[in-house]
C-alpha positions, 0 to 999 in steps of 0.5 A: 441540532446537538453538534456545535464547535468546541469553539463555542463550548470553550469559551462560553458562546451561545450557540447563535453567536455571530462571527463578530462575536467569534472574532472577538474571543479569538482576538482576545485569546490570541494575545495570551498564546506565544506564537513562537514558543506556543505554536501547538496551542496556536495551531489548536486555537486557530483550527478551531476559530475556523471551525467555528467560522466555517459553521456560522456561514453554514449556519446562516446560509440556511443549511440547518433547519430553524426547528434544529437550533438548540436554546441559547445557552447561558453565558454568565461570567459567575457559570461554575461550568469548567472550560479546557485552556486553549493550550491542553486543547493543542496537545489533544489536536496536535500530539495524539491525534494521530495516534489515536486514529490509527488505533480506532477502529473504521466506524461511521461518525454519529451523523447530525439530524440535518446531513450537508450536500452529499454531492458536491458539484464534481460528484452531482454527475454521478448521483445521476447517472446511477438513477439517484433521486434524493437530493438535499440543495442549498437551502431546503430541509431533509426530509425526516428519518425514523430511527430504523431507517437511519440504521438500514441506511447505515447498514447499507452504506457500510456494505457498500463500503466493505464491498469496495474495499474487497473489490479494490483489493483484488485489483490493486494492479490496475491503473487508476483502480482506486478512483474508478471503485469509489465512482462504482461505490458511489453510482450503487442504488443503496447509497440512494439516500441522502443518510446513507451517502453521508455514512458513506462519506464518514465511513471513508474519511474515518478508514482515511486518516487511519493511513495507507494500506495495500489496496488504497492505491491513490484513494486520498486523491479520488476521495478529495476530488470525487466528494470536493472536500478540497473546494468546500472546506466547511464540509470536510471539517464537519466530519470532526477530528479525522476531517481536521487531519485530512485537511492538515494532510491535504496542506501538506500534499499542496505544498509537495506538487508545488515542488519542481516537477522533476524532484516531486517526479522522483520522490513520488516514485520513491514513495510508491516503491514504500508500499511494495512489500519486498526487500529494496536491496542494500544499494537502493536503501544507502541511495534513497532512505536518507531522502525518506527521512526528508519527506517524513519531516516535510509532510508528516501527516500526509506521507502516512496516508498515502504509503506504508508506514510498516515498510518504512519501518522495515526499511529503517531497520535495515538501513539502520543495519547498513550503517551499523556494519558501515561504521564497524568496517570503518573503524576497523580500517583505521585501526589498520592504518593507524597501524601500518603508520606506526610500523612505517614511522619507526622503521628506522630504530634508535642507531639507524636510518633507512637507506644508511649504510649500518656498518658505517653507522657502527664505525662511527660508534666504535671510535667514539668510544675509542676516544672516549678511553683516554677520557674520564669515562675510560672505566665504563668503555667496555660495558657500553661497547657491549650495549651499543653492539647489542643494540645493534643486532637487536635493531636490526632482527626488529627492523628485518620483521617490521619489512617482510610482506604481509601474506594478500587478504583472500576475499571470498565471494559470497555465492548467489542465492537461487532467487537471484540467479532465477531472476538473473537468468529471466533477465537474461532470456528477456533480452535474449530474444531469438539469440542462440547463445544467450538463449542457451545460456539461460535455459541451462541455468533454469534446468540447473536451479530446477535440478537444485530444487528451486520450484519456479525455475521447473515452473518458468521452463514449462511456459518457455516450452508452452509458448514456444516463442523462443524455443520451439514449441514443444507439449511434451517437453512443457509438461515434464517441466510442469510435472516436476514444478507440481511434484515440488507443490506449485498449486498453478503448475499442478493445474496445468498438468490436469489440463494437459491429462483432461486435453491430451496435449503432450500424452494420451488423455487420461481423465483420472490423471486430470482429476487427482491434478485439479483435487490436489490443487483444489485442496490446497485452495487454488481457485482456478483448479476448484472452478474446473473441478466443480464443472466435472462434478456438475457434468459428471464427467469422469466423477459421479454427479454431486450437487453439493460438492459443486456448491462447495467448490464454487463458494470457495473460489468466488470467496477468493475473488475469482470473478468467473466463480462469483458470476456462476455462483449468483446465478446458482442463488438466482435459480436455486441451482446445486443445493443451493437455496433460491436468494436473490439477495446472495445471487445480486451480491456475488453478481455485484462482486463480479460486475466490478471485475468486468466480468460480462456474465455479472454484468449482464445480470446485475443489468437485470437485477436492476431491471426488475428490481430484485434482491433488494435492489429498487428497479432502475433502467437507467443503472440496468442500461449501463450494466447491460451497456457494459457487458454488451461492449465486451461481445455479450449477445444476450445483454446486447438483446436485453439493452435493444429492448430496455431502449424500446422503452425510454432513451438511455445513454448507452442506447446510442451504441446499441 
């Protein structure tokens, strides 16, 4: 066995060290670290104290095989061996950990010679409904692996892996998407092996702590429950460091459901919006970011795992921003204040008072000077006569101006972008109803973005007049609108008018109008339109038959995802169909693919692939039993048939329906 806790190594301990013995290290190392001023350090020695503790009881219970364990290693006190200090071991768990995750790239750990359990009790369930056999119990050995098997294994495993990343990313709108691709990834016959299903298991811990991305869903949640790592700590910490942070995030998510329902209710809610990409808007970010930063200080680890870090950095920008032009605006309104009181305290001026009578005020001035003439001060009486009446007129100009009424501050309203007059005007038919006026409304607000240019307006009043739940139902008038949308490059309104041309629906029939529709749209990468498009070349309808260009259409479309495109294109790899050469392996890939999206022809065959035992699947009538099962639920007389005779044969589950 080559691995051992760095506990070991870091201290000196022989590899059969006893927990006593552990216990004793750690003892004595934990009177030299300062919990308080030292916790990065503490952190980092008790982690790896229970790493070390963990693996002991592992090795004990008869896990490892006894040929596995390494020589005792030397432990003498005068070993010129350097050793790492508790404290720069912190700093490599605690500070970079994070970091260096999520610039390394998905790889699978380098697997130990013996593998732990791969199944735990949760997750047995499912190894045996997918017809695995291979199994490592408490207390047995592995059988032996040559080198070339490892690396099939772990080329398989890694397949699998890719192959539900891709499938969850296509239906990431569906509920509770995540847990069901990885039970589906998990029942796949090529994680039959004990080796491979580790690889699995390290490959999806190491994606994990790389943190959230569109597609993940709730993937942290169904990996804990599914694999059990929360119930069997020792086996979550084996996968090394990104087990470690999985389990440090899995802490900090236990404390967050401890919290009261309704404040936990909101703030999930809160994160889920985070991994939308589109622009919250100004009032949802002065609302809520300020509860973001709470979280992000909460649950520093775990908060990244399970929503965007990109958008909240986006967020921040513009909540940044906000207050920015908040603080400006502040500022400048105090200026204005500050400034209408300076102008409000000294009204009044040097000679008089608001509301005093000023000729009074004058008077009073005069025959105090006119007292003062028969004083010493009689020299100076007319000069400050002057200066006082001078003063005077001088008061009363600045006071005149001080009071005129400053002229009303115009505010413009800043006009509505098209985008938010298209939405207004949606919300506005959606509670409409069958209401005249309001109905009325909206639909001239469409026309009128729609003559303004704004592509989904045309687009949105082609459906309105396709339906005709709202309005009366009218071909024509929806194919004008279509026609206008696909003449400003809307690739799906294009494809509904080429149905319209190919249907005759709302205008005489015209097979070449259909064709330079779809071509266009097919050019521009629309999957619906390049599916349709290779059903004409390979009919030969209104175009020449061409075998190749059939080929070419549907591989570009099933690429994209569409499951109808990966069915057809697995069955033209199975029979050897439109150029394409016979490969079972291709045509079990794309039926796979397309199996996942519950499409019933891709289900059917990869019952049969299973059932035969082709493309490099090994036979398994139990997987066959559920794929047939599972089409035949969706209306699939011939998987229905199949299943019938496959249950001739044995008694699967599925045969009870059947």
């Amino acid at each position: 066995m080559d691995y051992t806790p760095s506990f070991f190594s870091l201290y000196g301990l022989p590899a059969d060290a006893d927990e006593r013995a552990v216990k004793r290290v750690y003892a004595k190392h934990l009177k030299k670290i300062d919990q308080e001023t030292d916790l990065p350090g503490f952190q980092a020695l008790r982690e790896a104290y229970e790493e070390a503790q963990a693996w002991i009881r592992h090795r004990d219970s008869g896990r490892l095989r006894q040929g596995d364990m390494p020589a005792q290693q030397g432990s003498d006190k005068g070993s010129q061996k350097q050793t790492l200090s508790p404290q720069s071991e912190a700093g490599a768990v605690s500070q970079e950990q994070v970091a260096r995750n999520n610039a390394e790239p998905v790889r699978p750990l380098t697997p130990k010679e013996q593998v732990p359990d791969a199944r735990t009790a949760e997750a047995k369930p499912l190894a045996v409904a997918a017809g695995q056999t291979e199994r490592v119990t408490p207390g047995s050995a592995a059988p032996a692996m040559q080198e070339g098997d490892k690396q099939l294994a772990a080329s398989k495993a890694e397949r699998v892996f890719a192959e539900m990343l891709m499938a969850m990313l296509k239906c990431a709108d569906e509920e509770a998407y995540a847990e069901k691709h990885l039970r589906l990834a998990m029942g796949d016959p090529r994680l039959s092996g004990n080796y491979a299903r580790y690889v699995f298991e390290t490959l999806l811990a190491a994606y994990l702590s790389r943190g959230w991305r569109r597609g993940n869903g709730e993937l942290f949640d169904a990996a804990f429950e599914i694999f059990g790592w929360d119930k069997d700590k020792p086996r979550l910490l084996s996968l090394g460091r990104r087990g470690h942070l999985l389990d440090r995030a899995h802490k900090e998510r236990q404390a967050f459901f401890q919290r009261p329902v309704n404040l936990r209710k909101a703030q999930w809610e809160l994160l889920k919006k985070l991994r939308q990409d589109k622009n919250p808007g100004k009032d949802y970010l002065e609302a809520n970011f300020k509860k973001l930063l709470v979280l992000h200080e909460l649950y520093p680890v775990w908060l990244w795992m399970v929503t965007s870090k990109d958008n909240f950095n986006i967020w921040k920008a513009q909540f940044d921003a906000i207050q920015e032009v908040a603080r400006e605006n502040a500022l400048k309104e105090a200026q204005e204040v500050e400034a209408r009181n300076k102008v409000a305290q000294g009204s009044g001026g040097t000679f008089s008072v608001p509301g005093e009578d000023v000729g009074a005020t004058a008077r009073t001035s005069f025959y105090t000077a006119m007292r003062a003439r028969s004083g010493p001060f009689r020299p100076y009486f007319l000069p400050v006569f002057l200066c006082a009446v001078a003063l005077l007129i001088v008061q009363l100009i600045v006071q005149d101006a001080k009071t005129v009424t400053p002229p009303p501050v115009v505010r413009q309203t800043v006009p509505k972008t098209p985008a938010a007059r298209f939405d207004a005007a949606c919300r506005e038919l959606s509670r409409a109803g069958k209401h005249e006026e309001m109905l009325q409304k909206a639909v001239l607000e469409l026309a009128q973005l729609s003559t303004e240019g704004y592509v989904k307006a045309s687009y949105q009043l082609g459906w309105l007049y396709r339906d005709g739940r709202q309005v009366k139902q009218d071909d024509a008038e929806a194919l004008k609108w279509f026609t206008k949308a696909a003449e400003q490059a809307h690739l799906d309104a294009a494809v509904m008018v080429a149905d319209y041309y190919f249907d005759g629906r709302g205008v005489n029939k015209n097979l070449d109008e259909a064709i330079r529709w779809y071509s266009k749209a097919a050019e521009q990468g629309q999957s619906l339109a390049q599916i349709k498009l290779a059903h004409l070349y390979a009919d030969g309808t209104g175009v020449k038959k061409d075998r190749k260009r059939v080929l070419e259409l549907m591989t570009a479309a099933a690429e994209k995802g569409q499951a109808v495109a990966q069915s057809e294109l697995g069955l033209m790899y199975l029979n050897g169909l439109y150029g394409a050469y016979a490969n079972a392996e291709k045509a079990a890939y794309w039926f796979l693919l397309s199996a996942r999206q519950n499409d019933a022809i891709g289900q059917r065959m990869l019952g049969l692939i299973n059932e035969k035992g082709l493309g490099g699947y090994t036979q398994d009538h139990l997987a066959a039993s559920q794929w047939y099962g599972r089409a035949a639920r969706q209306g699939d007389a011939e998987a229905s048939k199949r299943l019938k005779s496959l249950c001739q044969s044995g008694f699967y589950m599925d045969c009870r329906e059947n």
